[in-house]
LOFI-599094 format. One record per residue: x, y, z of N, C-alpha, C in turn; residue in three letters. Coordinates in steps of 0.02 Angstrom, whole numbers, padded with zeros to 5 digits, always signed. Atoms other than C-alpha are relative to their C-alpha. Layout:
REM residues N
XYZXYZXYZala;...
REM end
This chain:
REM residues 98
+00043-00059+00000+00000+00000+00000+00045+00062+00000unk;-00022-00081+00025+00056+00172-00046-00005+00049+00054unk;-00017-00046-00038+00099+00312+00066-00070+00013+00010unk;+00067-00022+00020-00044+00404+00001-00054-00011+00000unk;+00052+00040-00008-00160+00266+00018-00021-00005+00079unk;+00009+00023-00073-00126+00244+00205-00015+00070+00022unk;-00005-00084-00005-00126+00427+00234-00097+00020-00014unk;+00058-00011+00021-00296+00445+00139-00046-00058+00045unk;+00058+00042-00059-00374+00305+00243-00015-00002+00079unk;+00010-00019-00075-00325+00375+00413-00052+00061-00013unk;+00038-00056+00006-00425+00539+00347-00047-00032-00013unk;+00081+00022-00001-00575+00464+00292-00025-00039+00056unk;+00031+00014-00058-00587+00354+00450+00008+00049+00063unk;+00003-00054-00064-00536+00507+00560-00072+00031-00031unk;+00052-00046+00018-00673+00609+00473-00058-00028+00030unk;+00057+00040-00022-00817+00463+00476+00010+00017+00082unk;-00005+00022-00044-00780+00445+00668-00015+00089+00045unk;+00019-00057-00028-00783+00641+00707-00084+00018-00021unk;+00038+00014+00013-00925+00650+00603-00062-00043+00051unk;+00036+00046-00035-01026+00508+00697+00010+00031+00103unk;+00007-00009-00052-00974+00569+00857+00025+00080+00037unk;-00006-00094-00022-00918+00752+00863+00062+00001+00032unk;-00067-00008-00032-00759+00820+00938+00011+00047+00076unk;+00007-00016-00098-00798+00811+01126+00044-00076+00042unk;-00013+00059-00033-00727+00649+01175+00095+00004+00018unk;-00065+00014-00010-00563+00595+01255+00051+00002-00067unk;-00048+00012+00050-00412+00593+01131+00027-00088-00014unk;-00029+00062+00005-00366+00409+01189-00058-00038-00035unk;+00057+00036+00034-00545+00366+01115+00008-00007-00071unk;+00007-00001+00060-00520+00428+00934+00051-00014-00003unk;-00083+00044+00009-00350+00351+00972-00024-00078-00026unk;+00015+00074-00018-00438+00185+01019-00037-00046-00065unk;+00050-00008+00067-00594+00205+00867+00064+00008-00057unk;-00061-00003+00044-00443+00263+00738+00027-00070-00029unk;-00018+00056+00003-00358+00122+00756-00028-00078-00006unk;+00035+00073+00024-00487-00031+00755-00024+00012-00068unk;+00037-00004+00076-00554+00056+00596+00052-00017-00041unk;-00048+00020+00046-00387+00053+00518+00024-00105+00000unk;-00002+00088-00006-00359-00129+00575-00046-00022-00028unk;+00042+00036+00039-00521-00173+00495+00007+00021-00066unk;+00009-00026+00050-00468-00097+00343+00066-00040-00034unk;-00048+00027+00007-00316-00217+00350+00079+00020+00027unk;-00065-00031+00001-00169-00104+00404+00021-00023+00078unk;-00014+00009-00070-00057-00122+00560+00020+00066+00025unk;-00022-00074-00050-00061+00019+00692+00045-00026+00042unk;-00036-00004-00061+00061+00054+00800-00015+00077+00043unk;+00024-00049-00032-00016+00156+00949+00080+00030+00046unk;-00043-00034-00037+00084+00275+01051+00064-00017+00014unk;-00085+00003+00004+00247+00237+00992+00066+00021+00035unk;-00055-00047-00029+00377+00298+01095+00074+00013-00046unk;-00063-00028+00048+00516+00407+01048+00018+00067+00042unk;-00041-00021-00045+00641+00478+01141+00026+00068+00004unk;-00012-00049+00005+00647+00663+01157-00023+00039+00049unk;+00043-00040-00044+00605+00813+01249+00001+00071-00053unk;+00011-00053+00051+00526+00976+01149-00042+00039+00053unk;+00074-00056-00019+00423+01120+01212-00017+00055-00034unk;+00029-00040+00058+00355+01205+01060-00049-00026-00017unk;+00070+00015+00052+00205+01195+00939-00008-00084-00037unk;+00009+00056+00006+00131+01043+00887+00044-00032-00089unk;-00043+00003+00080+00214+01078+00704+00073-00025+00003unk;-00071+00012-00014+00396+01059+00757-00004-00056+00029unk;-00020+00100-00026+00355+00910+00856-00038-00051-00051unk;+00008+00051+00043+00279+00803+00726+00059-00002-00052unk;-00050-00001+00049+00419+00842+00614+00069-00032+00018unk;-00064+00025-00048+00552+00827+00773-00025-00116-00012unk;+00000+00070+00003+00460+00640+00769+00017-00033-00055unk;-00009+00030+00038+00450+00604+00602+00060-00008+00012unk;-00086+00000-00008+00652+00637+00599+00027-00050+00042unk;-00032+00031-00055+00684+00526+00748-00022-00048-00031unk;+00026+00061+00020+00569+00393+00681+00004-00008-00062unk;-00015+00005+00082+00631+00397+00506-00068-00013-00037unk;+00046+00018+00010+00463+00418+00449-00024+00065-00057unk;+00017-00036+00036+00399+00510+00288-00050+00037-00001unk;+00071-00059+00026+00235+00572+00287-00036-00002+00094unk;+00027+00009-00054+00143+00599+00469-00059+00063-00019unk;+00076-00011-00007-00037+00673+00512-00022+00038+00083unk;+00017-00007-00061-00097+00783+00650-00063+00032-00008unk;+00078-00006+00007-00289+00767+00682-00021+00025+00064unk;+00041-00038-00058-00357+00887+00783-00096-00035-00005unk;+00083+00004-00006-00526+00810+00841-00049+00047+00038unk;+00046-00062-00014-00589+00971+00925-00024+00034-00028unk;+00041-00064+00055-00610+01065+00769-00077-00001-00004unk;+00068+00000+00040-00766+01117+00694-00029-00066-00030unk;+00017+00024+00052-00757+00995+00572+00064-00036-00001unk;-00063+00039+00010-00631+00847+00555+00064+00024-00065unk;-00050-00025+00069-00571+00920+00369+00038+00045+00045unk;-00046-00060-00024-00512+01080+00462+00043-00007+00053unk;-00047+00010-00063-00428+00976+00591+00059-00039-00030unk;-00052+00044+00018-00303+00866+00483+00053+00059-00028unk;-00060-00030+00009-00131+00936+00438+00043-00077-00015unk;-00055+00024+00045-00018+00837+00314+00044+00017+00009unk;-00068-00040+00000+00161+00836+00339+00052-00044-00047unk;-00026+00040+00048+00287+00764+00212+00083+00016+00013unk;-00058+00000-00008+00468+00753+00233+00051-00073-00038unk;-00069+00052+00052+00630+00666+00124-00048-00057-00021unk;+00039+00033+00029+00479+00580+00022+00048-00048-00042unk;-00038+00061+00051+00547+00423-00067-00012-00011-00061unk;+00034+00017+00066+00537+00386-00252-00052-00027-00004unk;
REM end
């Protein structure tokens, strides 16, 4: 599966799930929901990964500080408080692979 593919299927099951239940709930919930949807969709999560740092800035620098640590190309930060799940996702892309 394709970057892009996995990427696009955490957004449409983040959306459905804000959608269906609004963005009042715990974070470890649409952690918990997130993740069985993607597992039923075939993929393997890995929840709350650890990774070894300390930061105290904006949430922008630290997904980027992670990707970097976790050699990881594309990451996702879903605000489920927004309005509206669209206006809560943020795409981030870094040293993309052929």
């Amino acid at each position: 599966m394709k970057l892009n593919d996995i990427t696009g299927a955490v957004v449409d099951e983040a959306i459905g799930i804000h959608r269906d239940l609004g963005g009042d709930l715990f974070e470890s919930v649409y952690e918990m929901l997130l993740a069985a949807a993607l597992e039923q969709r075939g993929l393997r999560v890995d929840r709350q990964r650890p990774i070894n740092f300390s930061y105290k800035n904006i949430h922008t620098k630290q997904i980027l500080t992670y990707m970097r640590l976790a050699n990881l190309h594309v990451g996702l930060i879903l605000n489920c408080g927004a309005e509206t799940m669209s206006k809560g996702i943020k795409r981030f892309v870094r040293d993309l692979p052929p």
